[in-house]
ZAVEX-144053 format. One record per residue (C-alpha): residue in one letter; x, z, y; residue number from 1. Coordinates in steps of 0.001 Angstrom, whole numbers, m for minus. Layout:
! ZAVEX-144053
<"A",<X,Z,Y>,NUM>
...
! end
This chain:
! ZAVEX-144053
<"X",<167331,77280,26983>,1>
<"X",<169393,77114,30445>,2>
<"X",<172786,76704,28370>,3>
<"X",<171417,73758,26269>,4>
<"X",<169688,72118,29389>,5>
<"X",<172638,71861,31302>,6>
<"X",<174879,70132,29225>,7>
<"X",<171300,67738,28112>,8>
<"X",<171342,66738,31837>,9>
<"X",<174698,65869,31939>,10>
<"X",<174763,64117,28735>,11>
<"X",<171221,62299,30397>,12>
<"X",<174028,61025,32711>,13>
<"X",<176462,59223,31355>,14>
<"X",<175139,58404,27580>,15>
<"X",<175429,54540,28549>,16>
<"X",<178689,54962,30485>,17>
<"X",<180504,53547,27416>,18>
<"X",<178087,50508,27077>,19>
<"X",<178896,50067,30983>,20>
<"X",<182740,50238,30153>,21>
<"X",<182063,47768,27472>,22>
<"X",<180247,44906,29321>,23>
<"X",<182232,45095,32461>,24>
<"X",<185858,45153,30881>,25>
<"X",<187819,42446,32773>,26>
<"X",<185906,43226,36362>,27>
<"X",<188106,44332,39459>,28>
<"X",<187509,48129,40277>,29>
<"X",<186887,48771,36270>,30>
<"X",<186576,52353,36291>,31>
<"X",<184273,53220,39295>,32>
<"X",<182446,50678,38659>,33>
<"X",<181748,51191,34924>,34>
<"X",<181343,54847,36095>,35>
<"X",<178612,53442,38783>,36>
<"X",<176755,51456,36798>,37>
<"X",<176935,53522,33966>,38>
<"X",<175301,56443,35688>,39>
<"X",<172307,54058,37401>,40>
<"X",<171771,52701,33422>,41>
<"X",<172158,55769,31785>,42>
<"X",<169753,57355,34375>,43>
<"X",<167294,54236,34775>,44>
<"X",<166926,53147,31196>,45>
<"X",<166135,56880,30181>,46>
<"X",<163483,57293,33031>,47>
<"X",<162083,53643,31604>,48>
<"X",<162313,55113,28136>,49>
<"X",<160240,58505,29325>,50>
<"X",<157941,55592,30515>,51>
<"X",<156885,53904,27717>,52>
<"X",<156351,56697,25280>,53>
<"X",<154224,58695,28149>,54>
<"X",<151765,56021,28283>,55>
<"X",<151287,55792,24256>,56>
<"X",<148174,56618,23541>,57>
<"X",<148301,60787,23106>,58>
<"X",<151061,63334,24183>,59>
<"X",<154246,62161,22838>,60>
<"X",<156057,62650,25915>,61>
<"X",<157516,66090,24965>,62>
<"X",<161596,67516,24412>,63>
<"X",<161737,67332,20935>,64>
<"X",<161425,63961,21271>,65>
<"X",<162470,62609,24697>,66>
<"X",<166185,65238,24912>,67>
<"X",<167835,64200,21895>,68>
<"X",<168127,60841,22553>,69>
<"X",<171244,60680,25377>,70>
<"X",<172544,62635,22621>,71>
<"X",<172129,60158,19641>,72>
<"X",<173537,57656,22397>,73>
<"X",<176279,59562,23238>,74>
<"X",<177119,60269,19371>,75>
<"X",<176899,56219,18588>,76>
<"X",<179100,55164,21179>,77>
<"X",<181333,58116,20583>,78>
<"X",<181823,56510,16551>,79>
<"X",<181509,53386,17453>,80>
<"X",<184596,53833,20224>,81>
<"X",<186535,56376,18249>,82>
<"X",<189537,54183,18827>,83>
<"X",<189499,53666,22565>,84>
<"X",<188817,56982,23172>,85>
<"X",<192012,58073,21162>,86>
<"X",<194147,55418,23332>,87>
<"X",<192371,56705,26459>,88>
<"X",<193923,60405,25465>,89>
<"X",<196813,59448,25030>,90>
<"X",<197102,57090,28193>,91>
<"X",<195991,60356,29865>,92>
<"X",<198613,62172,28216>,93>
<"X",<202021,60057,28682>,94>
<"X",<200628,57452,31775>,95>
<"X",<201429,58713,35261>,96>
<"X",<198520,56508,36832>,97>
<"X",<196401,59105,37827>,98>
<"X",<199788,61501,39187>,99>
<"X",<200738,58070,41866>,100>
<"X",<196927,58798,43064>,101>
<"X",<197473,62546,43222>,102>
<"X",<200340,62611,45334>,103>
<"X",<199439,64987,48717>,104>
<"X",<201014,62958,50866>,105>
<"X",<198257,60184,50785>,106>
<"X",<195278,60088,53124>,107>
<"X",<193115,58671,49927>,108>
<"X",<193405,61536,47925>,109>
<"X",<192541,63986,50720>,110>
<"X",<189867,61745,51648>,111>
<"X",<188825,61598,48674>,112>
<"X",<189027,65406,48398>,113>
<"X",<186951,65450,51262>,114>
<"X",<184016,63396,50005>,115>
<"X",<183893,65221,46620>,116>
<"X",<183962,68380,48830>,117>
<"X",<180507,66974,50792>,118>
<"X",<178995,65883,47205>,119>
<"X",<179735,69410,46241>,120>
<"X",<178285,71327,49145>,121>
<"X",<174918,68994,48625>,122>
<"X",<174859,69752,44651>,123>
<"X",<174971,73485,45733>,124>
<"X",<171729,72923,47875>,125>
<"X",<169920,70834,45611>,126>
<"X",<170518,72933,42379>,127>
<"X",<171033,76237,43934>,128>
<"X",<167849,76061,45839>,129>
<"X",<164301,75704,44507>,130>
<"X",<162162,72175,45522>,131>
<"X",<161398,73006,49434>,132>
<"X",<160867,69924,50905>,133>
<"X",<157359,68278,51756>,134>
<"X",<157344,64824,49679>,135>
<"X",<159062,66575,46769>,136>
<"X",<156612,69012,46694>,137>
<"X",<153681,66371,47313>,138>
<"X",<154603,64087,45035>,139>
<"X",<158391,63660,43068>,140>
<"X",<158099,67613,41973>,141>
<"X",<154119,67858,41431>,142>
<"X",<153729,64318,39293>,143>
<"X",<157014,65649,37128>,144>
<"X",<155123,68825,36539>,145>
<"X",<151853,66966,35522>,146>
<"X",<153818,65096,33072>,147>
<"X",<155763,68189,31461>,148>
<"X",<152328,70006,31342>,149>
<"X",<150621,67105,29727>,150>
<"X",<153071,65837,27651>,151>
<"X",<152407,62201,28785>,152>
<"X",<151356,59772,31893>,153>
<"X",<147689,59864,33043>,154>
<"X",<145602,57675,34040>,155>
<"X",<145563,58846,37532>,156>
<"X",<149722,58413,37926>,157>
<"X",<149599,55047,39686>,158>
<"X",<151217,52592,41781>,159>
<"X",<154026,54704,43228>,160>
<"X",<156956,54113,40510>,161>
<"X",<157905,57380,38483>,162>
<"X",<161813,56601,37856>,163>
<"X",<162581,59765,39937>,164>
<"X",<159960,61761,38911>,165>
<"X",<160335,61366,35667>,166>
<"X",<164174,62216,35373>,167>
<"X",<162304,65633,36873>,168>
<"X",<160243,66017,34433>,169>
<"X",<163469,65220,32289>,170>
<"X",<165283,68413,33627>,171>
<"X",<161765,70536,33289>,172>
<"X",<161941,69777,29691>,173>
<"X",<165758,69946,29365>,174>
<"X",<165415,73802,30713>,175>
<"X",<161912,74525,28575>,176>
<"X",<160120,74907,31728>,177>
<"X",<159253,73752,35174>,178>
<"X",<163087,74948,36138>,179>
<"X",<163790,73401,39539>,180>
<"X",<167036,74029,39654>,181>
<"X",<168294,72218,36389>,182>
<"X",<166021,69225,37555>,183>
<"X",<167979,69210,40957>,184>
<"X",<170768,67972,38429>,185>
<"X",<169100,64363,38348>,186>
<"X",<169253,64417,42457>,187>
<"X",<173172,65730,42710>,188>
<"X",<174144,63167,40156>,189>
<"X",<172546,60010,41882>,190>
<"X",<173751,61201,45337>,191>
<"X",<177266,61269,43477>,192>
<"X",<176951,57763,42368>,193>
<"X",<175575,56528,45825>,194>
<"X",<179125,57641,47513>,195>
<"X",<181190,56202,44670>,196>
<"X",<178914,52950,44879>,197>
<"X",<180203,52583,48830>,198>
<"X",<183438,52974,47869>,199>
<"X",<182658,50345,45208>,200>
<"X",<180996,47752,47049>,201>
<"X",<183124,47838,49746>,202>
<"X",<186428,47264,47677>,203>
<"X",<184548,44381,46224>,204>
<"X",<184561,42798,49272>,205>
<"X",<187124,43805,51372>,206>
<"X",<190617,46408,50946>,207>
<"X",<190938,50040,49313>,208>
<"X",<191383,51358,52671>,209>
<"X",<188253,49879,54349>,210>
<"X",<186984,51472,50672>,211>
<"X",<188077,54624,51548>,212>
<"X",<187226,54514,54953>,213>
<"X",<183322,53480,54363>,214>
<"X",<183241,56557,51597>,215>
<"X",<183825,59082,54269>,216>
<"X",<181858,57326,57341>,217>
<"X",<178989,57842,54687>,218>
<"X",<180091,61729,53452>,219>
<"X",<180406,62348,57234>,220>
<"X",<177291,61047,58834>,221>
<"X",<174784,63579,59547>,222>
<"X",<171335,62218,58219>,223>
<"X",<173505,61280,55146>,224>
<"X",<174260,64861,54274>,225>
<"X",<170159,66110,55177>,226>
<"X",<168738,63690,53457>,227>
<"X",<170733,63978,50483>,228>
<"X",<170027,68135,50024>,229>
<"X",<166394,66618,50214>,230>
<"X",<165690,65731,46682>,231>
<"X",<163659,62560,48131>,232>
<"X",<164712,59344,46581>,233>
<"X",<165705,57223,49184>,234>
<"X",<169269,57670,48574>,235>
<"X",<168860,57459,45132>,236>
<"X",<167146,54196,45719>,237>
<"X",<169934,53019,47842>,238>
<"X",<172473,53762,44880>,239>
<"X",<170511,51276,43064>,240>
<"X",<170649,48835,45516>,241>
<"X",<174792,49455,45908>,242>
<"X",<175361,48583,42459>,243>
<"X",<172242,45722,42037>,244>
<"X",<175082,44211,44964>,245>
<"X",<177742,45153,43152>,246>
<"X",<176622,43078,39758>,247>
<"X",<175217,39634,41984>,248>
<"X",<178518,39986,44385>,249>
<"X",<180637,39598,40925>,250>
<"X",<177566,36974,39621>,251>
<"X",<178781,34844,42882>,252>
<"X",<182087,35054,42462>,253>
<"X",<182364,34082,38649>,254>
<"X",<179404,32972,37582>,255>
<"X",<179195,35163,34381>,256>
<"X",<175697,35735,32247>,257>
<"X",<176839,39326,32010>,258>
<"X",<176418,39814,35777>,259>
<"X",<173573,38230,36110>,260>
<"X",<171728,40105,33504>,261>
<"X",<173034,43765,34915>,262>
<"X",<172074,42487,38499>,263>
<"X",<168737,41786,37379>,264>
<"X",<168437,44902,35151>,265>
<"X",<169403,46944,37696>,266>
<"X",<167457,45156,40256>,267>
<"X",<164479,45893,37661>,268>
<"X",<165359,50211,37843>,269>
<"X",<165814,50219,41384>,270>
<"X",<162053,49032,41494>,271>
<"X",<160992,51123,39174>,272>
<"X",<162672,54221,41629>,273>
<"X",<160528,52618,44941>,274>
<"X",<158517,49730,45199>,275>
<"X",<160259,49115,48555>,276>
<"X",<162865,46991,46083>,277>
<"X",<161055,44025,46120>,278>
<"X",<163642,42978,48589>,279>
<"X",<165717,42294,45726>,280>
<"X",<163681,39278,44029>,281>
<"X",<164772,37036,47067>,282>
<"X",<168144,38700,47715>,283>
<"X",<168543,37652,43804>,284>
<"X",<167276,34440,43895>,285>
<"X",<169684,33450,46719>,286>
<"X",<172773,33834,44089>,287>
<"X",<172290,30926,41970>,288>
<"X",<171449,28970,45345>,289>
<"X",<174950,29967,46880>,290>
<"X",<176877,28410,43235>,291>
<"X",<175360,25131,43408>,292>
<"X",<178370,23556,45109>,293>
<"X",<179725,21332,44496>,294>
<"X",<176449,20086,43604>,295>
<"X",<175509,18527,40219>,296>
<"X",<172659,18405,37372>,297>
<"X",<175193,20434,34187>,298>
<"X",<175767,23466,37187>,299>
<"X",<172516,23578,38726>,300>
<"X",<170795,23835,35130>,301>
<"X",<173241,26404,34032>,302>
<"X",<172662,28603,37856>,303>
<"X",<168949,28300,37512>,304>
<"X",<169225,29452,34134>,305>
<"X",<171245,32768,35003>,306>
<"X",<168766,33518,38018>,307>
<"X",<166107,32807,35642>,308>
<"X",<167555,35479,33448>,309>
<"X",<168457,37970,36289>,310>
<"X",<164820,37832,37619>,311>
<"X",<163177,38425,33695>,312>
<"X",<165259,41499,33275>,313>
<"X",<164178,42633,36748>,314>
<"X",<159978,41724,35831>,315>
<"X",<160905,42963,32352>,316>
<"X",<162240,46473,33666>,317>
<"X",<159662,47034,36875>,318>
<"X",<156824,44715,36395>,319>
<"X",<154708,46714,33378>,320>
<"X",<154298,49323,35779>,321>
<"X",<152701,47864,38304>,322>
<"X",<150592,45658,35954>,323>
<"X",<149215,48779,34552>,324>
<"X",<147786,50293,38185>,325>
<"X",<146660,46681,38804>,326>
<"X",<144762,47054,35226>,327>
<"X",<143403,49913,36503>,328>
<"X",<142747,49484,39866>,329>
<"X",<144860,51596,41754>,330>
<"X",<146765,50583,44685>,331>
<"X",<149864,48142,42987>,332>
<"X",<152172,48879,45922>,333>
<"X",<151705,52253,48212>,334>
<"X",<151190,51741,51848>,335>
<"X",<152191,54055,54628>,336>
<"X",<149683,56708,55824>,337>
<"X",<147720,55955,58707>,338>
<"X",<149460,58700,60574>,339>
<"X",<152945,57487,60215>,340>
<"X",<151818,54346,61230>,341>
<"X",<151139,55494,64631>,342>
<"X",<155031,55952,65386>,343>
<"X",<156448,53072,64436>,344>
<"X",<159002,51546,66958>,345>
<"X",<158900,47734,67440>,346>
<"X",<161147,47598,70356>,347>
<"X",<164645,45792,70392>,348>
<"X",<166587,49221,70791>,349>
<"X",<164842,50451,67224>,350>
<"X",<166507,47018,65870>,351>
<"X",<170029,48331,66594>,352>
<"X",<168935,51104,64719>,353>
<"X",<172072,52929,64012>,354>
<"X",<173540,52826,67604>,355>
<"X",<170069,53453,69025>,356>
<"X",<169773,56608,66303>,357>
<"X",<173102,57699,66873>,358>
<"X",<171864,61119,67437>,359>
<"X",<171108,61156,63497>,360>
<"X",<173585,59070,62238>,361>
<"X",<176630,60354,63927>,362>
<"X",<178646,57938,66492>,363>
<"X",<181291,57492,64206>,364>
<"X",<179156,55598,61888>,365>
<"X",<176785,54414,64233>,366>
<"X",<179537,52720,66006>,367>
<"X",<181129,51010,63404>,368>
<"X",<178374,49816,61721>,369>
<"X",<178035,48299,64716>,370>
<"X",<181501,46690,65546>,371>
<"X",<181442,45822,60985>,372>
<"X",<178126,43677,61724>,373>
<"X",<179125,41766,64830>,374>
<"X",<182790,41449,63204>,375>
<"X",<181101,40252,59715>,376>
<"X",<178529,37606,61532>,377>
<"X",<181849,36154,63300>,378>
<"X",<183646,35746,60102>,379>
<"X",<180940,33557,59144>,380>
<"X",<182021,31380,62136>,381>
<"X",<185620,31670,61589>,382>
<"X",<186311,33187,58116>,383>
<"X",<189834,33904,58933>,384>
<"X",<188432,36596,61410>,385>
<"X",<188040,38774,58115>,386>
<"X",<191425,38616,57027>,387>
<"X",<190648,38750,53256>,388>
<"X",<192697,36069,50863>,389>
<"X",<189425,34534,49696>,390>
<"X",<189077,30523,50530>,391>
<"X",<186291,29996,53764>,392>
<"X",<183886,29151,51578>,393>
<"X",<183910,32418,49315>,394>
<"X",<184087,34191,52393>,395>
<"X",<180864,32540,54059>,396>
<"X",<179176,33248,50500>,397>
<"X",<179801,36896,50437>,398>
<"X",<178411,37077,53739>,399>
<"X",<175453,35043,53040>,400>
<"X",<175071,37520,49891>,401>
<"X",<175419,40505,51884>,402>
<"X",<172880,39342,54764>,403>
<"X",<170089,38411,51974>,404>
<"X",<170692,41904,50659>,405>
<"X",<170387,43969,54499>,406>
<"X",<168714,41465,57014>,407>
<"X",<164741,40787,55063>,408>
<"X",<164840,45244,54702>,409>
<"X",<166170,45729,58022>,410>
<"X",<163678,43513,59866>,411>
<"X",<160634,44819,57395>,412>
<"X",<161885,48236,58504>,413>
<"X",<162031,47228,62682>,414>
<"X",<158305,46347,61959>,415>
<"X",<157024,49026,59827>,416>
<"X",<159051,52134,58986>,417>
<"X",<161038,52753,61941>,418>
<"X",<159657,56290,62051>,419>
<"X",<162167,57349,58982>,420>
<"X",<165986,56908,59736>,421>
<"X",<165787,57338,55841>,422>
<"X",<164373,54201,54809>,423>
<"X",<167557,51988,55788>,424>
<"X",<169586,54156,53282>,425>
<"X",<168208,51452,50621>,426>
<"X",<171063,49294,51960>,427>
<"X",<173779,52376,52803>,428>
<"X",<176435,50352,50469>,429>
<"X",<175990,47188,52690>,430>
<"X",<176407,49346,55839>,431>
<"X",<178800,51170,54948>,432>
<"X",<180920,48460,53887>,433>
<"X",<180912,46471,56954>,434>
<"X",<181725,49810,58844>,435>
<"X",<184829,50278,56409>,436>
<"X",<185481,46667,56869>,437>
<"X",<185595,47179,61340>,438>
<"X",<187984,49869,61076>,439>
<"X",<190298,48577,58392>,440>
<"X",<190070,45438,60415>,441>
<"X",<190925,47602,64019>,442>
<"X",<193976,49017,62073>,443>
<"X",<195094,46066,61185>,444>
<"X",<194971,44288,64721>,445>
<"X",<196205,47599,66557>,446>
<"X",<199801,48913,66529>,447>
<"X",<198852,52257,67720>,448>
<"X",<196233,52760,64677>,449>
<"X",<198707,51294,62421>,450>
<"X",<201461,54102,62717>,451>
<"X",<198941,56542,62902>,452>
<"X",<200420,59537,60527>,453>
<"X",<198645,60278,57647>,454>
<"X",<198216,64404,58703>,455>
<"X",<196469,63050,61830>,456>
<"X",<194807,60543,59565>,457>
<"X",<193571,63451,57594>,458>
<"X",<192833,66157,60296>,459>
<"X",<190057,63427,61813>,460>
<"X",<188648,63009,58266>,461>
<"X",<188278,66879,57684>,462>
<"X",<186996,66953,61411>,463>
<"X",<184415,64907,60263>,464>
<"X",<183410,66018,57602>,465>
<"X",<183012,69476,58424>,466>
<"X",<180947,68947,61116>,467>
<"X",<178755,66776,58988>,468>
<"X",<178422,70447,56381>,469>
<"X",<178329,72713,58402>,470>
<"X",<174448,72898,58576>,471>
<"X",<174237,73042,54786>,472>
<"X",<177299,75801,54369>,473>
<"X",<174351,78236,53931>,474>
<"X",<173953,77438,50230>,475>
<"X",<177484,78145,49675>,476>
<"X",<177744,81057,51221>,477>
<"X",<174269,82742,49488>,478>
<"X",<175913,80886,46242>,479>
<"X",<179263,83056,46742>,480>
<"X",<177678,86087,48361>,481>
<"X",<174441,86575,46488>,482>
<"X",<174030,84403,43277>,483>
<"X",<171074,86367,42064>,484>
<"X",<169005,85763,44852>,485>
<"X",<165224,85392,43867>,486>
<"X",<163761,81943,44333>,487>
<"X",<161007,83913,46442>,488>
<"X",<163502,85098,49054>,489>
<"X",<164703,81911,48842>,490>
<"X",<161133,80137,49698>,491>
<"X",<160496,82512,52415>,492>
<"X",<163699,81135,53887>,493>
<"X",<163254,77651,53234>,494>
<"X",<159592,77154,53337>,495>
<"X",<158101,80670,54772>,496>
<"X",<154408,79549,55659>,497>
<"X",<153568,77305,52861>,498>
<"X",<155516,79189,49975>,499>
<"X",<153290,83111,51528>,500>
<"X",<150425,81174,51503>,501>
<"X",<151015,79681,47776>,502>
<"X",<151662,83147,47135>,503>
<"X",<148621,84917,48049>,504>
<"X",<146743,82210,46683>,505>
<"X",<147965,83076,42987>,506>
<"X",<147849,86860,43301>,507>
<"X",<144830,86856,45145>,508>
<"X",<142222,83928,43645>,509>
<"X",<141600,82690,40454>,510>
<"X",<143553,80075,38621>,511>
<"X",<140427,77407,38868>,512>
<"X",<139083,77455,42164>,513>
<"X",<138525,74792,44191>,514>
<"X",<140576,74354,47247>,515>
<"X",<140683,72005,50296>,516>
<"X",<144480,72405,51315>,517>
<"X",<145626,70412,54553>,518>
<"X",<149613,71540,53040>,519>
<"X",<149903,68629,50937>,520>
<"X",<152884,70296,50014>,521>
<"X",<151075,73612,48137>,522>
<"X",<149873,71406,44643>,523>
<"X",<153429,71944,43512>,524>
<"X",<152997,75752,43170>,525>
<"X",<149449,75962,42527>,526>
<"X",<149116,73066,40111>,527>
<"X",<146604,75194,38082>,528>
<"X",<143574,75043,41036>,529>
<"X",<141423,71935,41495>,530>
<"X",<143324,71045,44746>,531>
<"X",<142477,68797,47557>,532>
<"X",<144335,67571,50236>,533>
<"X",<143469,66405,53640>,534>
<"X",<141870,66928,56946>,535>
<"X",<137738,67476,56717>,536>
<"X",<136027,66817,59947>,537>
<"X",<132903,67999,58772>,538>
<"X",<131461,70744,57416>,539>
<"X",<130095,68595,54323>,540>
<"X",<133184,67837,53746>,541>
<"X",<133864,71229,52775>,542>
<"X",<131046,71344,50424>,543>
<"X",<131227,72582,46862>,544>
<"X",<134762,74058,47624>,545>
<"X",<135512,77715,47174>,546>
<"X",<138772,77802,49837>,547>
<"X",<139531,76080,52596>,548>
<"X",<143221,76580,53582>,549>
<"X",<144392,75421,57422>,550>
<"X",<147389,74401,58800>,551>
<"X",<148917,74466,62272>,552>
<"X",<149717,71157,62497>,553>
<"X",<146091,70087,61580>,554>
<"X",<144525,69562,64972>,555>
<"X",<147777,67012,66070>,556>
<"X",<147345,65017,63314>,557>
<"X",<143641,64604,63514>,558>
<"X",<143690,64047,67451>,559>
<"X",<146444,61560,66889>,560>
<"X",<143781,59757,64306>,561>
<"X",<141179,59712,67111>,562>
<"X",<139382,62602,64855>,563>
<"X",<138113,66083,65095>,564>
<"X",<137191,69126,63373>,565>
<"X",<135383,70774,66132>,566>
<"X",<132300,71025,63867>,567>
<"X",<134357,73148,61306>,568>
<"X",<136735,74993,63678>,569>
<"X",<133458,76179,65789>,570>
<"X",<132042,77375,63013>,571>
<"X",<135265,79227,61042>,572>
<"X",<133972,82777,62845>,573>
<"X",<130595,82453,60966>,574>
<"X",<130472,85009,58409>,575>
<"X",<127607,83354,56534>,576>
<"X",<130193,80123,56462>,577>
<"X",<133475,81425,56149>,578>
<"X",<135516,84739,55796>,579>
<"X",<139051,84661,56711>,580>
<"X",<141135,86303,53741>,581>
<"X",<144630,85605,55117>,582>
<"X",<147111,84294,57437>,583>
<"X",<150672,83185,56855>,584>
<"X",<152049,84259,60091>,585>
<"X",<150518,84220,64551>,586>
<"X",<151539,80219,64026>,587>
<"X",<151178,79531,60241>,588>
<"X",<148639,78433,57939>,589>
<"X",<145315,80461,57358>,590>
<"X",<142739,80931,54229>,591>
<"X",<139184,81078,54266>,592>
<"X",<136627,81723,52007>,593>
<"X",<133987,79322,51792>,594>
<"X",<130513,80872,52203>,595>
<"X",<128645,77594,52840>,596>
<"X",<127481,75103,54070>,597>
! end
């Protein structure tokens, strides 16, 4: 099933690449971008698919029905393009295009070398390795099992949007079974299209070398590369927003339905991957605003009419969703936990968050991020500051575009999520763009940067790089050394505490049995126990469970609340209460029996 679940995945990928080709033929960067916004459609429509038919009533949402259809896609466009494709071989075969890129002795293709090197290294963590990390397990990983298992969406899947978890379940189905690894797939493919996006939107608005410089600044910075062997979707989510950009940057700048529509589709599918896209309906909205001069009734009817189509396919992808936990009275739109709340960072040094987090998102990037912003905010002043061939006024547009897109998220992010560096990757393009833009702007002004040589050129990329990989080199090396490795020796690595104790759990107590967990993180491997997690205070919280499972971090949390479990913890020696069975490790997480109350 492995060998026909690979190639499903892939095909999952790029079955609407050729509808991309066909409605952006004509646009400037033609072939990343139809690759870009093929991948995010091929991807987003197929997780919106999985969406409808797992909420018909019954279980419909199974492989037979769900994995053939990239392939019918792929097959249609295939016929229907038989004769492009035959001129594309042959291009391939007599045009020397793609041998002018290749040549060794230019810094883009080693840079580019370089970045598909870092995209590598993270698709060998996130497909050699099994899920490890704490939201996947919580929540991406555990909802995409429930699905698989039941064959459909229920009732108690609400408000947080399934686009990621569903391209999970996607691989699980692809592979016959809950296979990780195959589902890691999904994860290295939209954290390929998030670099090729920067390089993307930043050649939409400025030169291929602040292009090429903004795709390494982003393969090289630090919490880039951690994040993105995570498996959590904030990067994917960010990919969404690159090429939303992307589609209303072109919208601006000619004024064609077709833009609108894919800005506002794709507005719609970065929703549906985190509700934290609402940013877009504003960002949007300013578009048809910016075209209105030179003002009159024929052009304002015709802009209001393309944002008015933009924002329906945006409510027509996302908005069922979120009517349906509103239906049911669920929370519409997930807030923060109370805990993480409790470190969030309103102080002006958070705002400059990359300079202030330099620590996380290396100085390089930090840095020019920095000097991009300041440089792009003067341009606005004096447009000729950004030495680009557009007239003033295009130029204060794009930055006006750009700000609606970055500046609402940033400042909702200084007041509420400052406790994740990983939340501001929703607008990584944007960033990295203006960073491309400060140093391709610095190379232009100085003579010394200029006539840098392209080895040196090179040698600071790899530099870079490397030390941006090194940390994750571990996968490669296991990958290379020991391909067989178990998934078990691979847990007790990764995740030693809460994979033993997930362990013992199913070789020691009946599938069944109810547990109180504080590991949120344990429902992904024992999905077959009634399974609660939290923090009891109290003993009656406890009661009518079989299992009460602690963990070391427990007391912090709850004395950070203003809580305590002093009334359980003084009583976890009482035989007639509880019986400990077993402990992870001197500092790890411990079972008990529950005898009482």
């Amino acid at each position: 099933m492995i060998l026909f679940g690979i190639p499903t995945v892939i095909a999952a990928c790029v079955w609407l690449w050729p509808l991309a080709r066909r409605a952006l033929r004509g646009s400037p960067c033609f072939e990343p971008l139809a690759f870009a916004v093929g991948l995010a459609l091929s991807l987003g429509l197929l997780s919106l698919a999985m969406m409808w038919i797992g909420l018909l009533p019954g279980a419909w949402l199974r492989g037979w029905i769900v994995l053939p259809i990239p392939w019918l896609g792929l097959i249609v466009w295939a016929w229907r393009g038989r004769n492009e494709i035959a001129a594309w071989a042959r291009r391939a075969r007599n045009g020397l295009h793609w041998r002018e890129w290749l040549r060794v002795e230019s810094p883009p293709f080693w840079i580019g070398l370089l970045c598909a090197a870092v995209v590598a290294v993270i698709a060998v963590n996130l497909i050699s390795y099994p899920f490890y990390t704490y939201d996947v397990l919580v929540r991406y990983a555990a909802d995409a099992r429930d699905v698989f298992t039941r064959a459909r969406i229920a009732p108690a899947l609400t408000g947080y949007p399934l686009g990621v978890h569903l391209l999970y379940a996607f691989g699980f189905m692809a592979a016959g079974a809950a296979n990780d690894h195959v589902a890691g797939m999904m994860s290295a493919a939209l954290i390929a299209g998030m670099v090729i996006t920067v390089w993307v939107v930043t050649r939409l608005l400025f030169t291929t070398r602040a292009a090429w410089v903004a795709a390494l600044l982003t393969a090289s910075a630090p919490v880039f590369v951690n994040w993105a062997t995570s498996g959590y979707i904030d990067i994917p989510n960010g990919f969404y927003h690159g090429v939303t950009f992307a589609m209303a940057y072109l919208w601006l700048a000619r004024g064609e339905a077709r833009y609108a529509l894919l800005a506002g589709l794709l507005g719609g599918l970065a929703l549906w991957v985190k509700h934290s896209s609402l940013v877009l309906i504003p960002a949007l909205a300013v578009v048809p605003l910016l075209r209105l001069w030179p003002l009159s009734f024929a052009r304002a009817r015709r802009e209001m009419a393309l944002g008015a189509m933009a924002l329906s396919a945006m409510a027509l992808a996302a908005a069922p969703w979120f009517a349906r936990s509103y239906l049911l009275g669920a929370e519409v739109f997930p807030a923060p936990s109370t805990y993480d709340a409790l470190f969030v960072d309103h102080s002006l040094n958070a705002l400059i968050a990359f300079w202030y987090r330099r620590g996380e998102w290396g100085v390089p990037f930090a840095a020019t991020v920095l000097a991009g912003m300041l440089l792009w905010a003067a341009a606005f002043v004096w447009p000729r500051l950004a030495g680009l061939s557009d007239s003033e006024g295009d130029v204060r547009r794009a930055i006006l575009l750009w700000a609606a897109f970055v500046i609402p998220y940033h400042l909702i992010w200084w007041w509420g999520f400052t406790y994740q560096a990983r939340y501001l990757f929703i607008s990584l393009p944007m960033y990295a763009a203006v960073a491309g833009f400060a140093v391709d702007g610095a190379a232009d002004r100085i003579p010394m940067l200029a006539r840098t040589p392209a080895a040196a050129t090179v040698i600071v990329a790899a530099a870079l790089i490397g030390s941006a990989i090194r940390p994750r080199l571990g996968a490669v090396y296991y990958l290379l050394t020991d391909p067989l490795r178990s998934d078990d020796v691979k847990l007790t690595r990764l995740a030693k505490d809460s994979w033993l104790t997930a362990k013992y759990v199913r070789e020691k107590i009946p599938p069944g049995e109810k547990l109180y967990v504080m590991d949120g993180s344990l429902a992904y491997w024992l999905y077959d126990y009634e399974l609660t997690a939290g923090y009891p205070t109290r003993l009656n919280d406890l009661r009518g469970y079989d299992y009460y499972i602690v963990a070391p971090w427990g007391e912090s949390v709850l004395s950070a609340l203003g809580a305590s479990a002093d009334e359980i913890n003084q009583s976890l020696d009482d035989p007639t209460l509880f019986v400990e069975l077993y402990r992870s490790s001197d500092e790890g997480q411990t079972i008990y029996a529950v005898n009482g109350p």
